[in-house]
mmCIF file of the C-alpha atoms, coordinates in Angstrom:
data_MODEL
# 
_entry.id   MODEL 
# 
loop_
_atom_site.group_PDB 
_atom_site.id 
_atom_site.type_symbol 
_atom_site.label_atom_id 
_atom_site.label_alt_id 
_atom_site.label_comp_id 
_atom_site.label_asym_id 
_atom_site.label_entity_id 
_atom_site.label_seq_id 
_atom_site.pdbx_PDB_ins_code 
_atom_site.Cartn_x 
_atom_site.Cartn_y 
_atom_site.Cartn_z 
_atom_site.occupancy 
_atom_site.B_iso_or_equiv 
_atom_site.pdbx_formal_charge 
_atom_site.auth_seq_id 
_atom_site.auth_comp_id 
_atom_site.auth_asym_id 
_atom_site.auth_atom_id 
_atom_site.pdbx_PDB_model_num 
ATOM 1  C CA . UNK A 1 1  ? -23.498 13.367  4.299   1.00 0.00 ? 1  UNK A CA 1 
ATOM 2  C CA . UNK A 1 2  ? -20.683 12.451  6.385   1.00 0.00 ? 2  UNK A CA 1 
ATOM 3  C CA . UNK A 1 3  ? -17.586 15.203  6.350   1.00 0.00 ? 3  UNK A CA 1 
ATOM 4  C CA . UNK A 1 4  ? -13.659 14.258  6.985   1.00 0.00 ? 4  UNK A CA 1 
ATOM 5  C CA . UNK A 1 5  ? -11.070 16.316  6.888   1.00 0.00 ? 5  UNK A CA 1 
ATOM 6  C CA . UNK A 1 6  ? -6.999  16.509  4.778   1.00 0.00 ? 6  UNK A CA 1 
ATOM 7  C CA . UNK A 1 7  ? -4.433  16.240  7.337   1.00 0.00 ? 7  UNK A CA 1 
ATOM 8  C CA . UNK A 1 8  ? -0.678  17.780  6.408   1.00 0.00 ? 8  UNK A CA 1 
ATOM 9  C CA . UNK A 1 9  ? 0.244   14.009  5.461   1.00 0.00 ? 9  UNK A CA 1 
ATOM 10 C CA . UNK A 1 10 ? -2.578  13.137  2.806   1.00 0.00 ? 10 UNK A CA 1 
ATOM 11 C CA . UNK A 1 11 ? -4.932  11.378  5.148   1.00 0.00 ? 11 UNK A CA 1 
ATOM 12 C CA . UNK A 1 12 ? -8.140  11.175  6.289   1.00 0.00 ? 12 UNK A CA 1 
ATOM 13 C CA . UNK A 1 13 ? -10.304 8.975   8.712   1.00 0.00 ? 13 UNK A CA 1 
ATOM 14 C CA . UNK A 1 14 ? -13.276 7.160   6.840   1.00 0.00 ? 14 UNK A CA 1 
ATOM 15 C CA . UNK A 1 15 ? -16.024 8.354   9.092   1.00 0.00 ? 15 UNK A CA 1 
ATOM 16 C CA . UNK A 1 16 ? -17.800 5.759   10.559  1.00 0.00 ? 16 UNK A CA 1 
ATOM 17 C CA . UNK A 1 17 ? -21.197 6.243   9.211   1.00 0.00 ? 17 UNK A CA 1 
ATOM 18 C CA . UNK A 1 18 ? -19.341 5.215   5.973   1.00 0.00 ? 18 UNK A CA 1 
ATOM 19 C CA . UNK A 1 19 ? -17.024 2.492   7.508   1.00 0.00 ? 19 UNK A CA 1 
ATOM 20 C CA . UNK A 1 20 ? -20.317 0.573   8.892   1.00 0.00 ? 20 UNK A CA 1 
ATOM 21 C CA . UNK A 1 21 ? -22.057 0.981   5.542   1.00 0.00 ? 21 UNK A CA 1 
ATOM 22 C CA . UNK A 1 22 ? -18.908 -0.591  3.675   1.00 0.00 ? 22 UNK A CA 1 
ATOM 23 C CA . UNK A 1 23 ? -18.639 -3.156  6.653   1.00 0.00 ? 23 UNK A CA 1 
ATOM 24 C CA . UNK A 1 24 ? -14.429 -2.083  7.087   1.00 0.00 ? 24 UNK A CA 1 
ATOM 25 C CA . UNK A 1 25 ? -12.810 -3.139  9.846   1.00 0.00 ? 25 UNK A CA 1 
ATOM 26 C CA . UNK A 1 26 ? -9.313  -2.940  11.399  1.00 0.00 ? 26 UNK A CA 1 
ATOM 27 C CA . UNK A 1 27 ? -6.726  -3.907  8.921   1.00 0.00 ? 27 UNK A CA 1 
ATOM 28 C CA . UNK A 1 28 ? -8.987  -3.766  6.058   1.00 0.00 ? 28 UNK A CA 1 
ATOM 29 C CA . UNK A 1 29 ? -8.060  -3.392  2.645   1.00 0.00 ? 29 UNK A CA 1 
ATOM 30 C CA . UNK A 1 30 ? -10.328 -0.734  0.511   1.00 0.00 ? 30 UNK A CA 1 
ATOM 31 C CA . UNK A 1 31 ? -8.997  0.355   -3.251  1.00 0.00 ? 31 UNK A CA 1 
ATOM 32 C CA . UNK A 1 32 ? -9.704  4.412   -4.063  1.00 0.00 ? 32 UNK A CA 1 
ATOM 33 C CA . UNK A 1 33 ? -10.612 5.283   -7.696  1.00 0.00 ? 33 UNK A CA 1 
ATOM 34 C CA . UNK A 1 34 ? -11.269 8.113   -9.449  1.00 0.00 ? 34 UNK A CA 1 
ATOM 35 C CA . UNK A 1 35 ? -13.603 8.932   -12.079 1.00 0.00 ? 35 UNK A CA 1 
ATOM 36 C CA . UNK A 1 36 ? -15.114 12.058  -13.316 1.00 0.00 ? 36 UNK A CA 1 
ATOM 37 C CA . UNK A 1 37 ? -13.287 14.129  -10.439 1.00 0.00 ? 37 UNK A CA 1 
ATOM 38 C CA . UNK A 1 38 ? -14.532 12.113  -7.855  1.00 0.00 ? 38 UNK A CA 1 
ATOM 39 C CA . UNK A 1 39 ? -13.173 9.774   -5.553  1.00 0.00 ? 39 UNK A CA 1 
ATOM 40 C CA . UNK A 1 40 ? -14.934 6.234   -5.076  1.00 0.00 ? 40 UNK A CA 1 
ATOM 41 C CA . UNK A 1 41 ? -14.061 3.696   -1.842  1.00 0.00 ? 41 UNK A CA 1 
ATOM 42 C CA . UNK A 1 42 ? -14.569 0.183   -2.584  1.00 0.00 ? 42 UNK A CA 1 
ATOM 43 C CA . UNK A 1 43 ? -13.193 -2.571  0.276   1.00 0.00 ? 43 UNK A CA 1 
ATOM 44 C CA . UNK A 1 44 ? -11.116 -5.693  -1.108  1.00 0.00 ? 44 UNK A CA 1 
ATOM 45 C CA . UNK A 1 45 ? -12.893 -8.492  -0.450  1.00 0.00 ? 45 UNK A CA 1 
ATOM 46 C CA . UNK A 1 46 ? -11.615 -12.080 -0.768  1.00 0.00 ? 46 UNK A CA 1 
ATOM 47 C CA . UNK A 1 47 ? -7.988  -13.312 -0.490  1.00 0.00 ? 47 UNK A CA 1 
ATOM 48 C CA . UNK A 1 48 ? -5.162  -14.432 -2.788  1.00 0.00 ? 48 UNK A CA 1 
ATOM 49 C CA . UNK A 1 49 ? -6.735  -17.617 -3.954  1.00 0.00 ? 49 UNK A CA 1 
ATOM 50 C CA . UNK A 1 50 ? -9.241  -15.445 -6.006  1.00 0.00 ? 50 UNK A CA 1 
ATOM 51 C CA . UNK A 1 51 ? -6.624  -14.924 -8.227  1.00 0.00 ? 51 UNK A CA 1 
ATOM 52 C CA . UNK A 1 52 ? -4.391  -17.378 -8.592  1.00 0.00 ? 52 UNK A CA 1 
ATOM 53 C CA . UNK A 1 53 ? -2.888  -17.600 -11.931 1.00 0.00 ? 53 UNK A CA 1 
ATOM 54 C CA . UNK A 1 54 ? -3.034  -14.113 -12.950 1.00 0.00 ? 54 UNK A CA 1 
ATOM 55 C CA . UNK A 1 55 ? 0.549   -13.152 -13.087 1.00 0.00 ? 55 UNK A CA 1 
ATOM 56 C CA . UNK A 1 56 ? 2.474   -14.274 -16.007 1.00 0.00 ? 56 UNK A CA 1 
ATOM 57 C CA . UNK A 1 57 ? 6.098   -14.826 -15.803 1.00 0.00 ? 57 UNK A CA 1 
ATOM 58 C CA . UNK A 1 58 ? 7.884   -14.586 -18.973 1.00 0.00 ? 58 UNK A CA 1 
ATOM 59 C CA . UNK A 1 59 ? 10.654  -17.500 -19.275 1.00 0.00 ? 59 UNK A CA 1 
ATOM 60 C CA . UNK A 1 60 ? 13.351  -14.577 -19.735 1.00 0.00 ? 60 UNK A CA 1 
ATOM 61 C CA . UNK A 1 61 ? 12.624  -13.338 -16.449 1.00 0.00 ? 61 UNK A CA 1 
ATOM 62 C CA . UNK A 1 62 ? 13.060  -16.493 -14.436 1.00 0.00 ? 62 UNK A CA 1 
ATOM 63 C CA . UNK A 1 63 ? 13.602  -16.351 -11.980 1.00 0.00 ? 63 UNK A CA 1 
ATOM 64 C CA . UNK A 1 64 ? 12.005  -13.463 -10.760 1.00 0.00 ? 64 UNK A CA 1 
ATOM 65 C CA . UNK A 1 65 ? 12.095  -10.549 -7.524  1.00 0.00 ? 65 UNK A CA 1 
ATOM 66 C CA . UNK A 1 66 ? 9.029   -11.655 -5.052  1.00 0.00 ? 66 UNK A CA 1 
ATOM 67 C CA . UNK A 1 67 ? 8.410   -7.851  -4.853  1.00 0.00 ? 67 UNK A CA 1 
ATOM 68 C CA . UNK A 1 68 ? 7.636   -7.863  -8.196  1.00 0.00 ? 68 UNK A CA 1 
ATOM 69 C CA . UNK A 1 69 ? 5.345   -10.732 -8.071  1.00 0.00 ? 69 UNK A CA 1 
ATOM 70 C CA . UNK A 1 70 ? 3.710   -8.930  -5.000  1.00 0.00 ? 70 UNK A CA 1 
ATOM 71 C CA . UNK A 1 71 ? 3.320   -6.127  -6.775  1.00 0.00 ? 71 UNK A CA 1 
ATOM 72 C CA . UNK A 1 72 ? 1.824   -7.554  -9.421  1.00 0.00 ? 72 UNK A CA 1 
ATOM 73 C CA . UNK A 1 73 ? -0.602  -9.457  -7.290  1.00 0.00 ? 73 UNK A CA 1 
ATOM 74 C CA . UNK A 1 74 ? -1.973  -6.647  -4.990  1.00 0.00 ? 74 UNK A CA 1 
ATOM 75 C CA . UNK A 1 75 ? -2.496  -4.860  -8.520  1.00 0.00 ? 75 UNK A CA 1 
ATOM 76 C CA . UNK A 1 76 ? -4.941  -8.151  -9.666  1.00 0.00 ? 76 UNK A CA 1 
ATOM 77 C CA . UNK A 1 77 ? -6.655  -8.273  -6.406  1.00 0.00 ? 77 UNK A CA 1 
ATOM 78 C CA . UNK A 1 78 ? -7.730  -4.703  -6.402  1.00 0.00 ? 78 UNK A CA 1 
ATOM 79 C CA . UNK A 1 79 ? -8.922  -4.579  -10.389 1.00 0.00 ? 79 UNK A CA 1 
ATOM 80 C CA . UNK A 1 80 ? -10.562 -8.134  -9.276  1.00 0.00 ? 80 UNK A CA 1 
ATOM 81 C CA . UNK A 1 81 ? -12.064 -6.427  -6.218  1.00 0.00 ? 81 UNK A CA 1 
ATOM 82 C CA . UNK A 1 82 ? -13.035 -3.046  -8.164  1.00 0.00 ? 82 UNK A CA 1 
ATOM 83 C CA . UNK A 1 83 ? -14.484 -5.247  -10.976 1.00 0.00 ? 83 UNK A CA 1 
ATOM 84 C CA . UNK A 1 84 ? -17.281 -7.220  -8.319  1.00 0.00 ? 84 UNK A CA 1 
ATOM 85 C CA . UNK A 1 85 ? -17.915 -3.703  -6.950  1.00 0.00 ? 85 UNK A CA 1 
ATOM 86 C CA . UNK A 1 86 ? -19.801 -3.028  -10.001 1.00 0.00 ? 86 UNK A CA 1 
# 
C-alpha cells in the first residue's frame, strides 16, 4: 500500500504506483471525494464536449460572468467524470 505524506500547504504527491494504475499524467485533471471518512481519487476523463448543454442560463441573468459559466462547467465535468467512475 503506497504511503504519501501532508505537507504545511495541504498537499501531497500521488505516489506513482497509484499514478500508473490511474494512468495520470502531467496536467491531469483527477476529482477527490469523500465518503464514509475516506478519500477516493478518480481522473477526469474526456473534454468539454461531453457536456455540452448542461448549464442553464436563466433569461434574467443574461447576460452572464464567464467565471460563472466556468464554474459551473468544471462542476458538470467532474459529477460527469465521478458518475463513469462507477
Amino acid at each position: 500500500m503506497p504511503i504519501t505524506a501532508l505537507t504545511s500547504k495541504g498537499q501531497i504527491t500521488i505516489p506513482k504506483e497509484v499514478r500508473d494504475a490511474l494512468k495520470l499524467k502531467l496536467r491531469d485533471k483527477v476529482s477527490v471525494v469523500v465518503e464514509k471518512g475516506a478519500a477516493i481519487i478518480k481522473p477526469i476523463r474526456g473534454n468539454i464536449l461531453d457536456v455540452g448543454a448542461s448549464v442553464k442560463i436563466p433569461e434574467k441573468e443574461k447576460p452572464i460572468e464567464f467565471k460563472k459559466v466556468r464554474k459551473e462547467v468544471i462542476r458538470n465535468i467532474a459529477a460527469h467524470a465521478a458518475s463513469k467512475g462507477k
